[in-house]
C-alpha positions in Angstrom: 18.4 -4.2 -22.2 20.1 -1.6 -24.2 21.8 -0.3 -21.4 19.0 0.2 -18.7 19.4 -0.5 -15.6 17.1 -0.7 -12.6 15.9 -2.4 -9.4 19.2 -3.9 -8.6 20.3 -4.4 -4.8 16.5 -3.9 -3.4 15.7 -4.2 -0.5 11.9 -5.3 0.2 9.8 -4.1 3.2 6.3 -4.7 3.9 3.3 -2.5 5.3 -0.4 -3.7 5.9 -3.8 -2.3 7.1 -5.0 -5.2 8.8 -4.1 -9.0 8.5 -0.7 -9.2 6.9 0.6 -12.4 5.1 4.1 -13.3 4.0 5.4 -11.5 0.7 6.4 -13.8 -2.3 10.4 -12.5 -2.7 10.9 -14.5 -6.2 9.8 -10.8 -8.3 12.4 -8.3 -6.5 14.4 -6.7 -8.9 12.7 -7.7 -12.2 13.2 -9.9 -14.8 15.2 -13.6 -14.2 17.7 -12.5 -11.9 17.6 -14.0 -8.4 17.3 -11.7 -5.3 21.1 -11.3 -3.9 21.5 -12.9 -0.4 21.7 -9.4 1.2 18.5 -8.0 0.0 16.9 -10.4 2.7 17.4 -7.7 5.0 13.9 -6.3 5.0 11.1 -7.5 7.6 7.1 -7.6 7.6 5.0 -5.7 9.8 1.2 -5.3 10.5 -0.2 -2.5 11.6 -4.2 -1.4 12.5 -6.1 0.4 10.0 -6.0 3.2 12.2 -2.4 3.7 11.8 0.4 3.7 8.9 3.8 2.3 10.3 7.3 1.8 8.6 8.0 -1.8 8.4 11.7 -2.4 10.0 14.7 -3.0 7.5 17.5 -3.2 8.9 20.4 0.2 8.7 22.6 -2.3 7.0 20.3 -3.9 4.8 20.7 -0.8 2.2 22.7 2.4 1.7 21.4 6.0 1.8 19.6 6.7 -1.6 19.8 3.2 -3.0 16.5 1.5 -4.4 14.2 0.0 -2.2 11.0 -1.6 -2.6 8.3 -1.5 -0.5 5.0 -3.3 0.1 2.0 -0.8 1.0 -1.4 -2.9 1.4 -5.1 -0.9 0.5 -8.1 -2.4 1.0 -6.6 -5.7 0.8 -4.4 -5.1 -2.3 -0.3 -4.7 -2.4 1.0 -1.7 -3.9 4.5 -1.6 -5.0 6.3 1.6 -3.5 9.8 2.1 -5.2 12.0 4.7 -3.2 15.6 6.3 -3.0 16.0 8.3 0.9 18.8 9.7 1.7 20.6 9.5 4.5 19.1 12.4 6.2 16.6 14.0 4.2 14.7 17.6 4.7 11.3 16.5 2.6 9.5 13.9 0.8 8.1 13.8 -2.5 5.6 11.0 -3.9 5.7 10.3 -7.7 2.6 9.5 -9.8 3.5 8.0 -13.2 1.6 8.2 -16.8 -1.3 5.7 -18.2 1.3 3.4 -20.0 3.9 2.6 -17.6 5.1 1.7 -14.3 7.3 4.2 -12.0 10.6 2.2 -12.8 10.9 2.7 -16.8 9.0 6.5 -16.0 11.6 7.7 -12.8 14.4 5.9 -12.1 15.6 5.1 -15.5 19.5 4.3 -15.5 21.4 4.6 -19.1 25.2 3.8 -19.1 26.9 7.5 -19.4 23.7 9.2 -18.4 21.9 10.2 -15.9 18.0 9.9 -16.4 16.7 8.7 -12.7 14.7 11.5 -11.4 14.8 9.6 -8.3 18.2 9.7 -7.5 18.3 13.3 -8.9 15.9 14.2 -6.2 17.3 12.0 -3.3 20.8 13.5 -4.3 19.8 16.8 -3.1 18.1 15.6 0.1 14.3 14.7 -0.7 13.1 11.5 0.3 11.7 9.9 -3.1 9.2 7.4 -3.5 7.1 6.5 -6.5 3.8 4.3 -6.5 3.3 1.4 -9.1 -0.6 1.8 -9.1 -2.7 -1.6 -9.8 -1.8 -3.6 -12.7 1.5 -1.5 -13.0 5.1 -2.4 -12.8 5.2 -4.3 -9.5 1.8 -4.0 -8.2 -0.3 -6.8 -9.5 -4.1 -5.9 -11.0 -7.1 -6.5 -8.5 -9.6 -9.4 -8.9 -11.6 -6.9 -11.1 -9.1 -6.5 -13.9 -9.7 -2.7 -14.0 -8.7 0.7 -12.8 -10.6 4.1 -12.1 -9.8 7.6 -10.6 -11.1 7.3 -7.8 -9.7 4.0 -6.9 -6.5 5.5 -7.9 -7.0 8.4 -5.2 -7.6 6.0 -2.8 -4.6 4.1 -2.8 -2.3 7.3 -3.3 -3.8 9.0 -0.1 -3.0 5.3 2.0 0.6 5.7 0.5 0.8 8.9 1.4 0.0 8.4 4.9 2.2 5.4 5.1 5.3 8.1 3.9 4.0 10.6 6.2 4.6 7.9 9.0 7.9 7.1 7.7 9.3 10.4 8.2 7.2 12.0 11.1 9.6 14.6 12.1 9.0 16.4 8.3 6.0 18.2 7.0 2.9 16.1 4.9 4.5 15.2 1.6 4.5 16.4 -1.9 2.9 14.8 -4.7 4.0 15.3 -8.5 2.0 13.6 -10.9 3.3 12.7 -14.7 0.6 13.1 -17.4 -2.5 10.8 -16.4 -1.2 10.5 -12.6 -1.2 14.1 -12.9 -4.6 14.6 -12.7 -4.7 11.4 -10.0 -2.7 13.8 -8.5 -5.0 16.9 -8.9 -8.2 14.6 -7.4 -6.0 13.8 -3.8 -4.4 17.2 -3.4 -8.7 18.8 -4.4 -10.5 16.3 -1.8 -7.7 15.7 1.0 -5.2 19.0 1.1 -4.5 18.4 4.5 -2.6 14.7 3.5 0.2 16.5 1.3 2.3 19.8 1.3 1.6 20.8 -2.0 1.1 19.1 -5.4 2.9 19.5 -9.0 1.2 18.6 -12.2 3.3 18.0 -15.0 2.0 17.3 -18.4 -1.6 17.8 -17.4 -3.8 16.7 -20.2 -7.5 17.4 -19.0 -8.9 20.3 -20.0 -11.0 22.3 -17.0 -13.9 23.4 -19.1 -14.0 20.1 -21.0 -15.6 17.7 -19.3 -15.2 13.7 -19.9 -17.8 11.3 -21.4 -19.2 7.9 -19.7 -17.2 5.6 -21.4 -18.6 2.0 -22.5 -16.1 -0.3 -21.4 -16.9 -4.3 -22.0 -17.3 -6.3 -19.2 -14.4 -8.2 -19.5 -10.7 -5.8 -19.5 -8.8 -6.3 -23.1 -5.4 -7.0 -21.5 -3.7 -6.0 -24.3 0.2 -5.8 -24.9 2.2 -3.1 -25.2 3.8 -1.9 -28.2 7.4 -1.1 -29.1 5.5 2.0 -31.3 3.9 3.0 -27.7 6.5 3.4 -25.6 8.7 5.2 -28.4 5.8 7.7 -28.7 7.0 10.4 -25.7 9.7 11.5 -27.6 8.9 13.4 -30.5 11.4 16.5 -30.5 14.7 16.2 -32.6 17.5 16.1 -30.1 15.9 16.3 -27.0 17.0 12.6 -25.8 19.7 10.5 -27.0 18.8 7.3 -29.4 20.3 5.2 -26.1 18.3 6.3 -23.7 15.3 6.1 -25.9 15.8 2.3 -26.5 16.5 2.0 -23.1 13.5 3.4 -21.8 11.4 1.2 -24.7 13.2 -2.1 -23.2 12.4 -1.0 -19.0 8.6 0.2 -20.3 8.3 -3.1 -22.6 9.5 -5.5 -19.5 8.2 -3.6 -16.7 4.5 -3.5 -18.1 4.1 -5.9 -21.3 0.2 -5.8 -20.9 -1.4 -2.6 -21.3 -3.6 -1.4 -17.5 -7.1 -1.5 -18.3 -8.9 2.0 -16.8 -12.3 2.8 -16.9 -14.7 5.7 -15.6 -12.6 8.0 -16.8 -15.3 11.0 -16.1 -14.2 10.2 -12.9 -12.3 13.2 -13.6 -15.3 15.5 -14.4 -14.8 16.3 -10.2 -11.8 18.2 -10.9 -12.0 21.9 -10.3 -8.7 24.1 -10.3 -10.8 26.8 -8.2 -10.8 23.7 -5.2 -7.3 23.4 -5.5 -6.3 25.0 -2.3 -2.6 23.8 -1.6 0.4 25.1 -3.1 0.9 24.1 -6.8 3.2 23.9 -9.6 2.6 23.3 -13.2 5.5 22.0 -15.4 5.1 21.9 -19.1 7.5 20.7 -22.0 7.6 23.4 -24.6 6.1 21.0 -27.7 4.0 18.8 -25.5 1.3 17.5 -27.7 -0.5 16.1 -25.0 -0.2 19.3 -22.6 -0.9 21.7 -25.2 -0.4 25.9 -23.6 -4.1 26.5 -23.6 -4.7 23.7 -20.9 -2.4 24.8 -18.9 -3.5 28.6 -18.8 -6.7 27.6 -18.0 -5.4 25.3 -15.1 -3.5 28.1 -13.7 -5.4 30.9 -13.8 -7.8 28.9 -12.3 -6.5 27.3 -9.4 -7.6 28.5 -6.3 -4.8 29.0 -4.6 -2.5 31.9 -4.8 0.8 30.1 -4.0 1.3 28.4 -7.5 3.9 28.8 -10.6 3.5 27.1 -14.2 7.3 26.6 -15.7 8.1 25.9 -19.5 10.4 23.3 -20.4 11.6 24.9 -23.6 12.8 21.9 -26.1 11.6 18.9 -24.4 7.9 17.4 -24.8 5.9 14.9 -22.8 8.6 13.4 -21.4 10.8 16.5 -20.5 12.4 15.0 -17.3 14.3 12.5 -19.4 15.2 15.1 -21.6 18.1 17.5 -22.6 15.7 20.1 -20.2 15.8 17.5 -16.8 18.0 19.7 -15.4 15.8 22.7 -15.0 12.8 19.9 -14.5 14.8 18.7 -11.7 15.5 22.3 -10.2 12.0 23.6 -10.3 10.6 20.5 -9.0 13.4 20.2 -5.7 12.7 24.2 -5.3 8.9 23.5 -4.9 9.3 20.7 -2.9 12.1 21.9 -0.7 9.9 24.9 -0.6 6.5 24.1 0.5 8.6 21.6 3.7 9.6 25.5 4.7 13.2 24.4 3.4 15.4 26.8 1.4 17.1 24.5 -1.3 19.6 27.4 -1.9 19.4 27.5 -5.8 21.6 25.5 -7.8 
């Protein structure tokens, strides 16, 4: 694995809408490795549609800011939820990740003599992490019609969000960040449902507001294709910015978290997005050389947003993936300001 590591010691906990059935434990952790005897810790629990409850896992089952997995079911379909909560944590944060690949590989990426998880980073200075593997990604297995679309995307964010809403009901709605395609997933839950989350970041944010999105012709059947070494290498494109380690790291998580290639369609979906409806506080990160974030996107995002509580920061020397970059400390400082920020906590710099 060139010196990745993720998803050991998780602890699996399951939330339904509705009927609930027992979750098949044989996946936890990736790859061949057999769940260890204490990860059995976690428990199912139903609850209504009308509410969003915390399955129970026991105190001792896992250690403040250690991986867990959790099971969030939408309209009949479980969604992998991957999280790192401190012991006592001052706000919550949900992470979207990119087109490619899962939330693993994208967030919590672990290199020997680095550190790359923007999970833990997060969790480390008292925000509640979690990070959704939508359908057909990572953990979360693809629905009986092979494909994916915005607005089924929305969908299931806004149930996960409720679910961590319930999880920590003492603290205000969550944050969302979204990475590059779940960026603008992002933009379509914080547009139609501001009152579900406390304010929303959107880094690497690709679509551009006056440019709107053909139909596309999708076959009837979804390719499946595989992923490719070449494709997950593609991110990082500035001299210097990561170390050759951590890039084949991160090419070994992506290849063996998501070896086939999600299958998304209706992607003018997105044509609904309008900066001026965006009414909750928002943040805009960009990597300096971000090919796929390019500066004239995201001046017309900002100055059109229609809120007035909002801030775009540069990454300078990093690209599309800046928050494994030489720049993930600043990445990690304006994103825990913001987030701290719109719970009405002061992070106190640093």
């Amino acid at each position: 694995m060139s010196g990745a590591r993720f998803g050991l010691g998780v602890v699996l906990a399951v939330v339904c809408w509705g009927a609930c059935s027992p979750v098949p434990r044989d996946d936890i952790g990736g790859g061949d490795e057999a769940p260890r005897a204490e990860d059995e810790a976690g428990s199912a629990s139903a609850v209504s549609a009308s509410a969003v409850s915390a399955s129970a896992v026991s105190a001792s089952a896992v250690s403040a800011g250690d991986l867990e997995r959790f099971e969030v079911v939408s309209d009949g379909h479980p969604l992998a939820v991957w999280a790192r909560v401190p012991g006592d944590p001052d706000a919550t944060v949900l992470l979207l990740h990119g087109r490619t690949w899962s939330s693993l590989p994208d967030f919590d990426l672990e290199v020997e003599g680095e550190s790359l998880s923007l999970m833990r980073a997060l969790a480390d200075r008292g925000i509640a992490t979690y990070a959704l593997d939508a359908r057909g990604y990572g953990a979360t297995p693809r629905d009986e019609t092979g494909w994916l679309n915005p607005e089924r995307m929305a969908d299931d964010v806004l149930g996960v969000l409720d679910w961590v809403a319930a999880r920590h009901a003492g603290l205000p709605a969550p944050a969302v960040m979204g990475w590059s395609f779940g960026s603008t997933v992002a933009h379509l839950v914080a547009q139609r449902h501001p009152e579900r989350t406390s304010g929303v970041a959107l880094y690497g944010y690709w679509k551009h507001p006056g440019v709107p999105l053909p139909a596309d012709a999708s076959p009837v059947e979804p390719p499946a294709e595989p992923t490719t070494d070449a494709a997950a290498r593609s991110d990082f494109i500035t001299e210097g910015s990561i170390s050759e380690r951590a890039v084949d790291a991160f090419v070994a998580a992506a290849l063996e978290a998501d070896p086939v290639r999600v299958d998304i369609r209706r992607t003018d979906e997105f044509n609904a997005l309008a900066p001026d409806s965006l009414q909750v506080p928002t943040l805009i990160l960009q990597g300096e050389f971000d090919p796929i974030a390019p500066t004239e996107v995201q001046a017309a995002l900002f100055g059109g947003l229609g809120t007035g509580h909002k801030a775009w920061v540069v990454l300078p020397g990093c690209d599309h993936a800046a928050h494994m970059e030489r720049c993930m400390p600043r990445f990690v400082r304006a994103l825990s300001g913001f987030v701290d920020e719109v719970a009405g906590r002061d992070s106190g710099g640093g």
